[in-house]
C-alpha positions in Angstrom: 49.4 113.9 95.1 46.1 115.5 93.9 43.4 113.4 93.1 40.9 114.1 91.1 37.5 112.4 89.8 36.1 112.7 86.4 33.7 111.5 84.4 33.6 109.8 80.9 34.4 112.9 78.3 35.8 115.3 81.3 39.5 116.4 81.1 41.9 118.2 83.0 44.8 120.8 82.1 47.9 120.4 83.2 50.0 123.8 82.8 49.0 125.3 79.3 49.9 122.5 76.8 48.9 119.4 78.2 45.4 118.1 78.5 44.3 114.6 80.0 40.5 113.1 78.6 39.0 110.0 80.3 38.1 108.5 77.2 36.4 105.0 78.7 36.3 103.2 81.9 34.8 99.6 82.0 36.1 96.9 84.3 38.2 98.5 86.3 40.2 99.9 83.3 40.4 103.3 82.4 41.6 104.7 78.5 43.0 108.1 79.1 43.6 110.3 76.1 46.4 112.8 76.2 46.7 115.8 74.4 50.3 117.5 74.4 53.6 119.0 72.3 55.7 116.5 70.7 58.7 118.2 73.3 56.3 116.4 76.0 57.9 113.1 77.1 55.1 110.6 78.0 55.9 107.2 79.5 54.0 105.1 81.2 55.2 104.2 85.0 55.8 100.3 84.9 58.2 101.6 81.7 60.4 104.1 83.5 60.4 101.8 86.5 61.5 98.9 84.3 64.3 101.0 82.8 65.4 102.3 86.3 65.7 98.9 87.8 67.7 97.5 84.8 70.2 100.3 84.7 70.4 99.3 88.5 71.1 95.3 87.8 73.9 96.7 85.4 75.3 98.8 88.1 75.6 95.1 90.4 77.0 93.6 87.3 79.6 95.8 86.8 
């Protein structure tokens, strides 16, 4: 994993299409803003992990 600080206003690339802003950090939060294509799936981990462990209970279940 690389792990990179920024500042308030800084962003990083990722590839050519996708670009990450740190739009605000107070109280231990931080609002990121994404830039990227519409083709660009974005979800947020506690999501996809929800989804993954739900299509696993109904795997048990059947």
């Amino acid at each position: 994993m690389l792990i990179l600080t920024r500042k308030v206003g800084e962003s990083i690339t990722i590839g050519d299409d996708a670009t990450i802003t740190v739009v605000a950090s107070k109280g231990g939060q931080v609002r990121i803003g994404i830039d990227a294509p519409k083709s660009v799936s974005i979800t947020r981990s506690e999501l996809s992990e929800s989804q993954t462990n739900d299509n696993e209970q109904k795997a048990k279940e059947n």
